[in-house]
C-alpha positions in Angstrom: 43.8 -30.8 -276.7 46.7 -29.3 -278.1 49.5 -31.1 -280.1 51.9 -31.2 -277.7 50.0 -32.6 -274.9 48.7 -35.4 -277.7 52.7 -35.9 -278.6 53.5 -36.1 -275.1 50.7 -38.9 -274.6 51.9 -40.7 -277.5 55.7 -40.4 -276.6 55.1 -41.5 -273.2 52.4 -44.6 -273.9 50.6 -43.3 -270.5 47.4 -44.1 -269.5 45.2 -41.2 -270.2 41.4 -40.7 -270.4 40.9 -39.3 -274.0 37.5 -38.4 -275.1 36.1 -37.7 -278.3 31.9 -36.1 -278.7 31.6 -37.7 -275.3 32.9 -41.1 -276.4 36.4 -42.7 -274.8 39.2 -42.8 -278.0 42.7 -43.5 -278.1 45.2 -41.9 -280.3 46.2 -44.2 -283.2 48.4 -41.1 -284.3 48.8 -37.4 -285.8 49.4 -36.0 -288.8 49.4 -32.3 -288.9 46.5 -31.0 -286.6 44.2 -34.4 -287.2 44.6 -37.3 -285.2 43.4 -40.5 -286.0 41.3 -42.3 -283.0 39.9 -45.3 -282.2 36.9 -45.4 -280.6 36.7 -47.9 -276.9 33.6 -48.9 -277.8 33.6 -49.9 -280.6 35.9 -50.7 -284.0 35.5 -47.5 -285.5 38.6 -45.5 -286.9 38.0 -41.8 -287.3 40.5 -38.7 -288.0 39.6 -35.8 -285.9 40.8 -32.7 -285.5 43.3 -32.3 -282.2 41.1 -29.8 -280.8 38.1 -31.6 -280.1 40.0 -33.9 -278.1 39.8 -33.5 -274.1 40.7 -35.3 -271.5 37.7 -36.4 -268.4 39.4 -34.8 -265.9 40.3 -31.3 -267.3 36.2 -31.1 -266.7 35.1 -32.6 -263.9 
């Protein structure tokens, strides 16, 4: 993803589909060009780089 497609999701608090290594994340927030996620299916807190975040349905 780029940063202002994560700000915009963040702004906005729409629904989105956010994906992380093939695992469903939200954005927690962003500091520079890491964001830290949450992963859906579980507890864990990670901070990721923005780019290797992607959204389902850019791929499909």
């Amino acid at each position: 993803m780029k940063l202002d497609r994560v700000q915009s999701v963040l702004n906005n608090k729409e629904k989105v589909d956010i994906f992380y290594d093939e695992r469903p994340v939200w954005i927690q927030g962003v500091n520079d060009n890491i964001a830290k996620v949450g992963f859906i299916d579980n507890f864990e807190e990670k901070d990721v780089f923005i780019e290797d975040l992607y959204e389902r349905n850019l791929y499909n």
